[in-house]
PDB file of N, CA, C and O in Angstrom:
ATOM      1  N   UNK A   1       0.807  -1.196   0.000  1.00  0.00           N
ATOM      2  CA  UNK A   1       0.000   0.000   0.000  1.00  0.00           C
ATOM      3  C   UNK A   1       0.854   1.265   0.000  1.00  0.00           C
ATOM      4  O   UNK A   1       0.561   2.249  -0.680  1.00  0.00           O
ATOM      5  N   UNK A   2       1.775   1.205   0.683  1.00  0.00           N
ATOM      6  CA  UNK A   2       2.845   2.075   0.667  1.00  0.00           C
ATOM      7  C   UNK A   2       3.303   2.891  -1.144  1.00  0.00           C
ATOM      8  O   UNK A   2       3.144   4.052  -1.520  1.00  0.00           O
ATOM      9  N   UNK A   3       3.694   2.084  -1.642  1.00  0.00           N
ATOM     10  CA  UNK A   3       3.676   2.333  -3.482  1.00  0.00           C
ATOM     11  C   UNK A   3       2.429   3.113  -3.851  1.00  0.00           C
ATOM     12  O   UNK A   3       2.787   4.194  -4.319  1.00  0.00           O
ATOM     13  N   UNK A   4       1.332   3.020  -3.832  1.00  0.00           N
ATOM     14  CA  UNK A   4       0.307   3.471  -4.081  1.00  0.00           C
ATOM     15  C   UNK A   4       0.089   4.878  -3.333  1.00  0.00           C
ATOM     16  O   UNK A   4       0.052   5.886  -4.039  1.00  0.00           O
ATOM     17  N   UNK A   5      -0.055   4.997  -1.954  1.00  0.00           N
ATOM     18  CA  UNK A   5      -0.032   6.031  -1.445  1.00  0.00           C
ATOM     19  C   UNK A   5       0.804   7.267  -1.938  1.00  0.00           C
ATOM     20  O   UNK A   5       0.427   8.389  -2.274  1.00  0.00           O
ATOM     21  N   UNK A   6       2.589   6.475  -1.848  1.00  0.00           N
ATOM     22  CA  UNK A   6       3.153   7.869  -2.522  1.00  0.00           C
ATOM     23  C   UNK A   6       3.192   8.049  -3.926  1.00  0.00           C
ATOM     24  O   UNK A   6       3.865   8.943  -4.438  1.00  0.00           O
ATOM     25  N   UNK A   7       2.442   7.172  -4.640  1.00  0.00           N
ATOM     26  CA  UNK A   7       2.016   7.671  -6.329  1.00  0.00           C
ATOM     27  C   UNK A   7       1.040   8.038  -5.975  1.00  0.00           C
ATOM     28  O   UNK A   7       0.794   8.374  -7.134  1.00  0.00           O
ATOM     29  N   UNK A   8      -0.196   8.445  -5.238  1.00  0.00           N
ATOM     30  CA  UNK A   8      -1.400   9.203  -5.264  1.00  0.00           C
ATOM     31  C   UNK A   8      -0.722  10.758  -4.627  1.00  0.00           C
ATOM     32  O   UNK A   8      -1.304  11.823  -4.832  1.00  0.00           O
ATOM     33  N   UNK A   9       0.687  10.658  -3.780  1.00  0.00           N
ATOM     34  CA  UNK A   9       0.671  12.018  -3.058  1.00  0.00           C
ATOM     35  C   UNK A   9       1.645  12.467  -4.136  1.00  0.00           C
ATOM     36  O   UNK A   9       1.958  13.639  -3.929  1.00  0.00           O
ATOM     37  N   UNK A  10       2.324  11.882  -5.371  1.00  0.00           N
ATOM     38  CA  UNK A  10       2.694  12.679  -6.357  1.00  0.00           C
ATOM     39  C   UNK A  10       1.971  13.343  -7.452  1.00  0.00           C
ATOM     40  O   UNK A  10       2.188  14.448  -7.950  1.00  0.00           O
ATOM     41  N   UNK A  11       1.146  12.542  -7.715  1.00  0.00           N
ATOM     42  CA  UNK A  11       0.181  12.919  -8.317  1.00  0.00           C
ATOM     43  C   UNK A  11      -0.766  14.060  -7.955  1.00  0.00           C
ATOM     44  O   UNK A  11      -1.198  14.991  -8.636  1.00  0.00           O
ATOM     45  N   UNK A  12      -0.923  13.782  -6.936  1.00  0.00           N
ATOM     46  CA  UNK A  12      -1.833  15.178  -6.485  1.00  0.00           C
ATOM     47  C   UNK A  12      -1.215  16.438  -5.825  1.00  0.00           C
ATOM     48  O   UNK A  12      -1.791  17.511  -5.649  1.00  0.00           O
ATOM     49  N   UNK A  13       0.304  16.059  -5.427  1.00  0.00           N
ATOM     50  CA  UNK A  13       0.941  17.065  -4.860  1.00  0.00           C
ATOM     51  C   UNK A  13       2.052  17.847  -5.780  1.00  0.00           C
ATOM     52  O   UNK A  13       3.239  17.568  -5.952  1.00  0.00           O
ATOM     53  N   UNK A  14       1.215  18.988  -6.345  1.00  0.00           N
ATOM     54  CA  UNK A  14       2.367  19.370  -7.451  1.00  0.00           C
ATOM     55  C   UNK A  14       4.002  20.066  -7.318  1.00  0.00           C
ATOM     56  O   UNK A  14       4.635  20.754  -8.119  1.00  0.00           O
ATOM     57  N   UNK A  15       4.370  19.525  -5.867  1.00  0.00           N
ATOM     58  CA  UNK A  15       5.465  20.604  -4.997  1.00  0.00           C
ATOM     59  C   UNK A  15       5.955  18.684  -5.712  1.00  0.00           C
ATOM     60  O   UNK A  15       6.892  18.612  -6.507  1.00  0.00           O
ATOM     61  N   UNK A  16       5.237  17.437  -5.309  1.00  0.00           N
ATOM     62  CA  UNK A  16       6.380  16.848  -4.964  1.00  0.00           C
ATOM     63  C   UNK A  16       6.329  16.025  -6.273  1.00  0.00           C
ATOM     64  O   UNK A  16       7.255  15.229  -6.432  1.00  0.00           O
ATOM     65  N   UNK A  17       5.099  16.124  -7.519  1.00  0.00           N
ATOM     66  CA  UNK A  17       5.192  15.763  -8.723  1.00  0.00           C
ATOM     67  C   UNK A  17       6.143  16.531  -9.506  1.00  0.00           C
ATOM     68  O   UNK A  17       6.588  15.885 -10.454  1.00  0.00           O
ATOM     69  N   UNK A  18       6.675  17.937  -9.378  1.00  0.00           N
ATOM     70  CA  UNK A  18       7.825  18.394  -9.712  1.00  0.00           C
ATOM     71  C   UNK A  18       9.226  17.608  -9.757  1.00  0.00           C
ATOM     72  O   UNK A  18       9.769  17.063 -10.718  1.00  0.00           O
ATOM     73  N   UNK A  19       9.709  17.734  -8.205  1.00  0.00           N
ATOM     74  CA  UNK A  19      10.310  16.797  -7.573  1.00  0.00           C
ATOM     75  C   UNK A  19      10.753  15.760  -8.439  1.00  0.00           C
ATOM     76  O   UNK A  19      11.793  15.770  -9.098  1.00  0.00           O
ATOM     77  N   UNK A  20       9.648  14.609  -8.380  1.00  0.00           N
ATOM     78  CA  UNK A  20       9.812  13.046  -9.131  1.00  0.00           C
ATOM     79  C   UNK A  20      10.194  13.771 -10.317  1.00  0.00           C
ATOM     80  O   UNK A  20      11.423  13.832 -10.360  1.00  0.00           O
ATOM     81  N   UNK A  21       9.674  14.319 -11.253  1.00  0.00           N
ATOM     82  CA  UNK A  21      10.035  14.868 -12.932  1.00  0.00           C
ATOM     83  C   UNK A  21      11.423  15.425 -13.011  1.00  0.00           C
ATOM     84  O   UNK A  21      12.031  15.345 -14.078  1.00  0.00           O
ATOM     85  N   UNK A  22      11.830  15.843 -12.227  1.00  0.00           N
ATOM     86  CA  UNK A  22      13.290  16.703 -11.922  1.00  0.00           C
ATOM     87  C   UNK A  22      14.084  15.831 -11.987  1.00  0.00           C
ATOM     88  O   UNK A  22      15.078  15.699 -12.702  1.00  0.00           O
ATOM     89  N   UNK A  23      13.422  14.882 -10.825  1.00  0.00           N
ATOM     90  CA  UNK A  23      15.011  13.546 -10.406  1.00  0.00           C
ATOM     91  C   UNK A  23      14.930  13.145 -11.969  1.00  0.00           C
ATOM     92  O   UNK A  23      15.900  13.283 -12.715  1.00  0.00           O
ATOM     93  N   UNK A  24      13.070  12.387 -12.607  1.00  0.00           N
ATOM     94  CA  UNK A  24      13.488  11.329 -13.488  1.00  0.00           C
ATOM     95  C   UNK A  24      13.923  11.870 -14.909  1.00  0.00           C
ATOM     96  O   UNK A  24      13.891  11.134 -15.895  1.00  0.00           O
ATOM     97  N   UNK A  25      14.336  13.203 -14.971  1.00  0.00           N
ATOM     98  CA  UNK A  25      15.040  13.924 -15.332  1.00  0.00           C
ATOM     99  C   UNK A  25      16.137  14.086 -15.682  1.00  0.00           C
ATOM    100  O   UNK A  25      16.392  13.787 -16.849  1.00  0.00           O
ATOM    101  N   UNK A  26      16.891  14.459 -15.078  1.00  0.00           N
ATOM    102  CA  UNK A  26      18.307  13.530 -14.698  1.00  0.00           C
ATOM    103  C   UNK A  26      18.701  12.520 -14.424  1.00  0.00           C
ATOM    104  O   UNK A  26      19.869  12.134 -14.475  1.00  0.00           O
ATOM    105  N   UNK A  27      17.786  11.963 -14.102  1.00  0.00           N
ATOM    106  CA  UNK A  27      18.219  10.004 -14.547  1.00  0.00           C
ATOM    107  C   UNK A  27      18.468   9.718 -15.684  1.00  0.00           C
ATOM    108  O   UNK A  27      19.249   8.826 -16.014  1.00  0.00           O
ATOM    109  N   UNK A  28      17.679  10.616 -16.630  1.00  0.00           N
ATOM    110  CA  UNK A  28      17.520  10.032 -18.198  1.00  0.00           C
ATOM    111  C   UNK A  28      18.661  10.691 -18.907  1.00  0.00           C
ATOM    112  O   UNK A  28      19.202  10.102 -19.842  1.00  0.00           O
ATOM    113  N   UNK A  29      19.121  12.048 -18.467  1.00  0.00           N
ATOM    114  CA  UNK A  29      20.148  12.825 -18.960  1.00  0.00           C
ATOM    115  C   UNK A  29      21.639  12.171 -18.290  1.00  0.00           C
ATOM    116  O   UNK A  29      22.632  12.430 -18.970  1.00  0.00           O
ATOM    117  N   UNK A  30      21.826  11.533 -17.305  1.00  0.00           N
ATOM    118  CA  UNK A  30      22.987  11.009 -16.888  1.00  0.00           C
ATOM    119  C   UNK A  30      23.170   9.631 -17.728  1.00  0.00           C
ATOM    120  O   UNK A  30      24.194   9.435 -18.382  1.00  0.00           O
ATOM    121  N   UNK A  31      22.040   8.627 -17.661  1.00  0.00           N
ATOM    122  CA  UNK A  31      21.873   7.662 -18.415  1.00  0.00           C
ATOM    123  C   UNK A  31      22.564   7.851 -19.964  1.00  0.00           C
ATOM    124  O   UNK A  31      23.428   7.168 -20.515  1.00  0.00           O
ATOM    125  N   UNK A  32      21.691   9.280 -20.529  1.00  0.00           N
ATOM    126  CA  UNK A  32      22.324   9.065 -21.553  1.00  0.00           C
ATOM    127  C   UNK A  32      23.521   9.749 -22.069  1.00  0.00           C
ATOM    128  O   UNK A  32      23.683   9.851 -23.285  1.00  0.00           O
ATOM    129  N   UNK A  33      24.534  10.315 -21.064  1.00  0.00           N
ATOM    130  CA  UNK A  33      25.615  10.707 -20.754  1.00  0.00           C
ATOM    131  C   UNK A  33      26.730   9.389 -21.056  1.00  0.00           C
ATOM    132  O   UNK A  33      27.855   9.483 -21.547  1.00  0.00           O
ATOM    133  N   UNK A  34      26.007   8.126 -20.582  1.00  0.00           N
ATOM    134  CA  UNK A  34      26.927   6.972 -20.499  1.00  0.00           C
ATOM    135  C   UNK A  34      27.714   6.530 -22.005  1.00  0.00           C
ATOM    136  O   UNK A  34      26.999   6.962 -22.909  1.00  0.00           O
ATOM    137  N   UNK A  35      28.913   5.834 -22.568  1.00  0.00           N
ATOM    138  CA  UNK A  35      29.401   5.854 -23.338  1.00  0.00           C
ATOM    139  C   UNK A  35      28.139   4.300 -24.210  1.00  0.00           C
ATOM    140  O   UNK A  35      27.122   4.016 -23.577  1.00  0.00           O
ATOM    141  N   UNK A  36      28.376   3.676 -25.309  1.00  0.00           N
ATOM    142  CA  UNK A  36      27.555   2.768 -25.688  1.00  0.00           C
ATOM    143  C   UNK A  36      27.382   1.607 -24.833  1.00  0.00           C
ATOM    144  O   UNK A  36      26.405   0.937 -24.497  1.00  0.00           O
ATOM    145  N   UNK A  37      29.130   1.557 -24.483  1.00  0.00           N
ATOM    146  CA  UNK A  37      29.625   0.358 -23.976  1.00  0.00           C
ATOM    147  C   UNK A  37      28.402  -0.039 -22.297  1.00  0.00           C
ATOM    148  O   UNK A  37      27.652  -0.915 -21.867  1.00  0.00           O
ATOM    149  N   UNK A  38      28.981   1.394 -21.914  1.00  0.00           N
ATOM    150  CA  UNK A  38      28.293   2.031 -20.613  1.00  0.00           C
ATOM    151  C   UNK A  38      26.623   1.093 -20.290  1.00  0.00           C
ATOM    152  O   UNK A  38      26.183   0.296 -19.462  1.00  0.00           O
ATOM    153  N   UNK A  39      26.103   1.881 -21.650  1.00  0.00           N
ATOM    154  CA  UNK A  39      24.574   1.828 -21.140  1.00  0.00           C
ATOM    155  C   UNK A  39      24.296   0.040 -21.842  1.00  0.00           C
ATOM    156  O   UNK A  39      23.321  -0.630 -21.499  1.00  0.00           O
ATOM    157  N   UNK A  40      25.171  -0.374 -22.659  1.00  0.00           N
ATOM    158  CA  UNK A  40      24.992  -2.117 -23.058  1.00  0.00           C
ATOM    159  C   UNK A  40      24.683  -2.743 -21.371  1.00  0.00           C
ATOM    160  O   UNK A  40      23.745  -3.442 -20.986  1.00  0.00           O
ATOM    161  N   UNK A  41      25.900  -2.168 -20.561  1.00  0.00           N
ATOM    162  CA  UNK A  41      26.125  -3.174 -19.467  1.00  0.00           C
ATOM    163  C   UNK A  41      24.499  -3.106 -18.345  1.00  0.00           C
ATOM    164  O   UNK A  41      23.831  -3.889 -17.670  1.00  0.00           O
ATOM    165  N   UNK A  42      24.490  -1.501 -18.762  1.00  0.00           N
ATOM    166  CA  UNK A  42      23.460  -0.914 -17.633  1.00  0.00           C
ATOM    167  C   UNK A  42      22.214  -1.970 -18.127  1.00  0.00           C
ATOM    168  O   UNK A  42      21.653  -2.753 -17.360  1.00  0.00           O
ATOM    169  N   UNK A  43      21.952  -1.841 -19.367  1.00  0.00           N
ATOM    170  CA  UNK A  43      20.457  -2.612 -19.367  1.00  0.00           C
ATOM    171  C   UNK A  43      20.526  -3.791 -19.622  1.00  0.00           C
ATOM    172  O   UNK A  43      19.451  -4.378 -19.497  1.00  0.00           O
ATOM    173  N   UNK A  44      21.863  -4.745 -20.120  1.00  0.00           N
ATOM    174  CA  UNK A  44      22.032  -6.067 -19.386  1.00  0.00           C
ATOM    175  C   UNK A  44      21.718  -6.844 -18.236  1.00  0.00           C
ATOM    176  O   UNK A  44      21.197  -7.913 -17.920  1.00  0.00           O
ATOM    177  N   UNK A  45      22.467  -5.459 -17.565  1.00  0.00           N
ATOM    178  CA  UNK A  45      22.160  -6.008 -15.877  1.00  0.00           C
ATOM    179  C   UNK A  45      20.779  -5.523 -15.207  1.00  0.00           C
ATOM    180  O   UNK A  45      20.441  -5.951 -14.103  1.00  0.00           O
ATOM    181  N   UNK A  46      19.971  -4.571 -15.965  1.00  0.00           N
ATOM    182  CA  UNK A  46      19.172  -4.370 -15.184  1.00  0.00           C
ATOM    183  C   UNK A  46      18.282  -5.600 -16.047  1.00  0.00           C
ATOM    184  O   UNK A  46      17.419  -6.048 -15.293  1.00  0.00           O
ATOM    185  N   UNK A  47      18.250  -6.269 -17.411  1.00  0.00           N
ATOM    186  CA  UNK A  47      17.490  -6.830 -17.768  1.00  0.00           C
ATOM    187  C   UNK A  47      17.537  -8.529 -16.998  1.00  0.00           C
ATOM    188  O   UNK A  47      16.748  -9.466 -17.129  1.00  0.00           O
ATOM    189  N   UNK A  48      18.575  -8.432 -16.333  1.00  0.00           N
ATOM    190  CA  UNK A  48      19.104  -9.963 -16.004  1.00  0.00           C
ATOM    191  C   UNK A  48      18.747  -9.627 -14.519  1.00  0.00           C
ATOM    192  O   UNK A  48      18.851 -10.718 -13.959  1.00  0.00           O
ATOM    193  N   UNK A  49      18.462  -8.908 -13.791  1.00  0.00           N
ATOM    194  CA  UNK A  49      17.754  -8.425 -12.309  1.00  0.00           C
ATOM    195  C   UNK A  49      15.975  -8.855 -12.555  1.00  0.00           C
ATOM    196  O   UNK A  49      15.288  -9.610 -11.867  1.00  0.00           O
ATOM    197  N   UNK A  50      15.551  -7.991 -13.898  1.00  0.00           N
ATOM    198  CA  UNK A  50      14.037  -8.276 -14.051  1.00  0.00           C
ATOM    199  C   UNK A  50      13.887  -9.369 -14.473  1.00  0.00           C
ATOM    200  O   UNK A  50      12.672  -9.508 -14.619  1.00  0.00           O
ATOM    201  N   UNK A  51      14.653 -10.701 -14.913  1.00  0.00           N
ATOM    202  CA  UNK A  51      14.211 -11.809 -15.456  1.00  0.00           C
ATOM    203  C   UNK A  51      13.732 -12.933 -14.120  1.00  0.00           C
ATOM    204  O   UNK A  51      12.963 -13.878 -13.944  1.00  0.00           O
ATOM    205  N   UNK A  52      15.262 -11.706 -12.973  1.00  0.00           N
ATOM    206  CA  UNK A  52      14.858 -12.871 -11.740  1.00  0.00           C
ATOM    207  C   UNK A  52      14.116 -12.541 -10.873  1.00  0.00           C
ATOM    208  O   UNK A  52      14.172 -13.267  -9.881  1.00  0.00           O
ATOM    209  N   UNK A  53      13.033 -11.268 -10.806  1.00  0.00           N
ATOM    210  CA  UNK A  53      11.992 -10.810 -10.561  1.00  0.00           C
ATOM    211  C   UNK A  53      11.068 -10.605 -11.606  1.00  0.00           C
ATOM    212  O   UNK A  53      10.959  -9.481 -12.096  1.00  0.00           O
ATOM    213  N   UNK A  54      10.352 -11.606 -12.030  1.00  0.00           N
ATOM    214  CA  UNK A  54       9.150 -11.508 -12.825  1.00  0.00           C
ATOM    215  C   UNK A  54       8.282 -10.327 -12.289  1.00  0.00           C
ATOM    216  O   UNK A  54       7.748  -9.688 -13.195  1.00  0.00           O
ATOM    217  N   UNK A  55       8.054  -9.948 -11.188  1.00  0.00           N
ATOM    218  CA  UNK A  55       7.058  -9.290 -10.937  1.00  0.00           C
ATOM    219  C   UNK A  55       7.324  -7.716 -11.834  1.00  0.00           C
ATOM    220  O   UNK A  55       6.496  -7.081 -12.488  1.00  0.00           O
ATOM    221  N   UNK A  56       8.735  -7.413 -11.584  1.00  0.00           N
ATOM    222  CA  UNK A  56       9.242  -6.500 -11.772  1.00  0.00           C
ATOM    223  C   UNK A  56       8.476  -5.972 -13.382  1.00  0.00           C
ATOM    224  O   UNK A  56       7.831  -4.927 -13.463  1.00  0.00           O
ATOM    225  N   UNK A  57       8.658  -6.723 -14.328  1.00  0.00           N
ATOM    226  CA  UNK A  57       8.559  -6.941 -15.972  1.00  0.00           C
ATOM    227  C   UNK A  57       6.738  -6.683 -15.943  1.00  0.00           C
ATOM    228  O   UNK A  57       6.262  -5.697 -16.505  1.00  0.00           O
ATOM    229  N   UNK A  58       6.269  -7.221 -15.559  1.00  0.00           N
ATOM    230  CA  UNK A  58       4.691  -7.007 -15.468  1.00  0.00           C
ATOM    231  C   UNK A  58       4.653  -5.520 -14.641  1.00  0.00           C
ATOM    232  O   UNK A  58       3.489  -5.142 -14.768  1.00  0.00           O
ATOM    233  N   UNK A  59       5.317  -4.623 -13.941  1.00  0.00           N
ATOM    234  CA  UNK A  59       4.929  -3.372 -13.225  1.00  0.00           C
ATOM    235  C   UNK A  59       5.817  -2.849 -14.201  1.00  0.00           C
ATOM    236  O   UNK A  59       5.516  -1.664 -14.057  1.00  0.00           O
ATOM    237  N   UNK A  60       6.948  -2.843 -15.354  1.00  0.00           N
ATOM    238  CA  UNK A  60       7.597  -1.855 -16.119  1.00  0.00           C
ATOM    239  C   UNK A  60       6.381  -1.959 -17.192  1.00  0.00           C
ATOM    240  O   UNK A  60       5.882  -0.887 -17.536  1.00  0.00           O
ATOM    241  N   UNK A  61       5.853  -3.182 -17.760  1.00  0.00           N
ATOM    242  CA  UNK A  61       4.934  -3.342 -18.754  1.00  0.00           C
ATOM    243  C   UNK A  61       3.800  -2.259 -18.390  1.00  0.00           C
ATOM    244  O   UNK A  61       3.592  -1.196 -18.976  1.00  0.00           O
ATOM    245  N   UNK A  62       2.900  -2.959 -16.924  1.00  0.00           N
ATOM    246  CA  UNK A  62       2.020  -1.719 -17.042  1.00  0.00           C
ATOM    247  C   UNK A  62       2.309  -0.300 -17.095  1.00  0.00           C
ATOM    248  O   UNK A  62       1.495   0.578 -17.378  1.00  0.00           O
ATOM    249  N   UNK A  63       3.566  -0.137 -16.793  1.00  0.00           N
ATOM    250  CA  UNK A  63       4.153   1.566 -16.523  1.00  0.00           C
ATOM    251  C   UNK A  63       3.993   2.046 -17.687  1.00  0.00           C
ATOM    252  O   UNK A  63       3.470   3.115 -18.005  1.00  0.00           O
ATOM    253  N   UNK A  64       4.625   0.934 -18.580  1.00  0.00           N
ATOM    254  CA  UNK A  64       4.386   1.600 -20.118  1.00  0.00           C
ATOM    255  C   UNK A  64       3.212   2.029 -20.986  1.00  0.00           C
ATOM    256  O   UNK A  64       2.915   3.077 -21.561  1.00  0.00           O
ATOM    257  N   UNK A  65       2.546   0.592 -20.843  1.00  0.00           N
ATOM    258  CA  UNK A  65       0.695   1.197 -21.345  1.00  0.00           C
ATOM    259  C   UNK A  65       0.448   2.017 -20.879  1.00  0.00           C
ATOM    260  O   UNK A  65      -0.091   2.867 -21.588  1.00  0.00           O
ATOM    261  N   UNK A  66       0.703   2.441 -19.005  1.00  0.00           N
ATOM    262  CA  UNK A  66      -0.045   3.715 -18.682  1.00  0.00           C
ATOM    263  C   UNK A  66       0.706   4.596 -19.399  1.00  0.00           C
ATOM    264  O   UNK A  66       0.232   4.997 -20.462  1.00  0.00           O
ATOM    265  N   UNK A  67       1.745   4.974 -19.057  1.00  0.00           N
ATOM    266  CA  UNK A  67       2.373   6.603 -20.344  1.00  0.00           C
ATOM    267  C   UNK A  67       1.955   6.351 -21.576  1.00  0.00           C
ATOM    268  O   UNK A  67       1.961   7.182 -22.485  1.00  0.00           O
ATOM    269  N   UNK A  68       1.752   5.737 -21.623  1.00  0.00           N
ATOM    270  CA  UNK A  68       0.773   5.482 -23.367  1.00  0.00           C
ATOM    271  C   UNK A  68      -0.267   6.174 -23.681  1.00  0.00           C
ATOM    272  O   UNK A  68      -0.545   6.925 -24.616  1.00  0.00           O
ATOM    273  N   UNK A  69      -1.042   5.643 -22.343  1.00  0.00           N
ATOM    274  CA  UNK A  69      -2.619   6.102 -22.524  1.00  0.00           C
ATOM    275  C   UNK A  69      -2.446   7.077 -22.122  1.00  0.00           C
ATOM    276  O   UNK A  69      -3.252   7.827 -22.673  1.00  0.00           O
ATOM    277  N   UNK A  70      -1.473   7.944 -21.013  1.00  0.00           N
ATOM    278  CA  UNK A  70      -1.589   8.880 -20.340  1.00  0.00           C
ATOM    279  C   UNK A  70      -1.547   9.960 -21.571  1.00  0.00           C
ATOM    280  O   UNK A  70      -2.252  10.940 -21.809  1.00  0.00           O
ATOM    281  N   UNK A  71       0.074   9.116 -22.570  1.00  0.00           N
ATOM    282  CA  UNK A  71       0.178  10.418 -23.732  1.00  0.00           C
ATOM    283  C   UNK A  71      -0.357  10.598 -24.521  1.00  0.00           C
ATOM    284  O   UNK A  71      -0.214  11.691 -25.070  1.00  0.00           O
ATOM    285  N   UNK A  72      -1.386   9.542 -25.104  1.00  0.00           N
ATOM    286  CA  UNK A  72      -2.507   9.583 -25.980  1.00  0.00           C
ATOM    287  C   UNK A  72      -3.562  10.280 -25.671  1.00  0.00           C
ATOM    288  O   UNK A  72      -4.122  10.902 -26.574  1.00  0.00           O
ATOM    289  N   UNK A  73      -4.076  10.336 -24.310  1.00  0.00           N
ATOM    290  CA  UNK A  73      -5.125  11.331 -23.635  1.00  0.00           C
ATOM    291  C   UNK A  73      -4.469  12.578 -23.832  1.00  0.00           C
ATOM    292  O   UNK A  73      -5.241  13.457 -24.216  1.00  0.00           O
ATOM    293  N   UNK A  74      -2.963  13.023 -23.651  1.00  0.00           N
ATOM    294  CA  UNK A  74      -2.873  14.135 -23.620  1.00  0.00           C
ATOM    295  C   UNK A  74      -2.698  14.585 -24.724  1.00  0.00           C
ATOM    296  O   UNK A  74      -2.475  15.792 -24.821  1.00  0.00           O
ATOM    297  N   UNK A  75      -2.738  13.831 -25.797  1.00  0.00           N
ATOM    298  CA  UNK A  75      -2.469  14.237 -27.639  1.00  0.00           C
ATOM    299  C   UNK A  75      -4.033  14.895 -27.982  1.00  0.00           C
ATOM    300  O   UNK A  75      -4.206  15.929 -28.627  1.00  0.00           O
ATOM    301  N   UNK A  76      -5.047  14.097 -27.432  1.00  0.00           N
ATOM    302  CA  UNK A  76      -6.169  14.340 -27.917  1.00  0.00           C
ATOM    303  C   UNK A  76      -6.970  15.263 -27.421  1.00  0.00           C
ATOM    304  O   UNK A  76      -7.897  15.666 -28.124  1.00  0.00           O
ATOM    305  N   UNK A  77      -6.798  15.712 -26.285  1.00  0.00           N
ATOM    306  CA  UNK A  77      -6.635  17.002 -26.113  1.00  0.00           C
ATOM    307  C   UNK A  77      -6.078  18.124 -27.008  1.00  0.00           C
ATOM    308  O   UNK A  77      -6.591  18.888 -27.827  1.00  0.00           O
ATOM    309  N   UNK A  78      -5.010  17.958 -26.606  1.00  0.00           N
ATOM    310  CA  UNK A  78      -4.608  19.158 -27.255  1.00  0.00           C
ATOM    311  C   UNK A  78      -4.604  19.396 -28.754  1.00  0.00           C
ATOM    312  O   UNK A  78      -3.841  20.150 -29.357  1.00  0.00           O
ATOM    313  N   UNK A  79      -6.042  18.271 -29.520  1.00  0.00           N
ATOM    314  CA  UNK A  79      -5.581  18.782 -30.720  1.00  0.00           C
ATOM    315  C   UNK A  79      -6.613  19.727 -31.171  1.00  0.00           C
ATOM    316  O   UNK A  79      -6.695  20.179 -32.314  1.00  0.00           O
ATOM    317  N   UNK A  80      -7.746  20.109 -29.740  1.00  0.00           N
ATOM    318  CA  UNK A  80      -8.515  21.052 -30.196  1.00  0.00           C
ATOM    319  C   UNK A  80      -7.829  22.148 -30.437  1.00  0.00           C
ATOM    320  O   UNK A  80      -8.397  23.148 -30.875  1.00  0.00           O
TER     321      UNK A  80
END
């Protein structure tokens, strides 16, 4: 329940939904700072971590449909 709670208090708290966007921000800009070699190893190992947590692969999967739908809702919007 814990997971859920602080994705409902990011979501609704725009001091600390900033926050999360900032860090995952610079996660993505350091990430892709890394040389080829770099980021081969990074998602090797993170892919050989999620094989031995199945659960893991089913919560990146749904993560993905949701930014999907999230960015598709927000396309269709804005194409008034």
């Amino acid at each position: 329940m814990g997971n859920i709670d602080a994705g409902q208090r990011i979501l609704n708290d725009p001091q600390a939904r900033d926050l999360f966007l900032k860090e995952r921000h610079n996660h993505i800009a350091n990430y892709e700072k890394l040389s080829d070699e770099m980021k081969k190893k990074f998602n090797d190992d993170v892919l050989q971590t999620m094989q031995q947590h199945l659960a893991a692969l089913k919560i990146i999967k749904d993560s993905k449909s949701f930014a999907e739908y999230k960015q598709d809702s927000m396309n269709s919007e804005n194409q008034t």
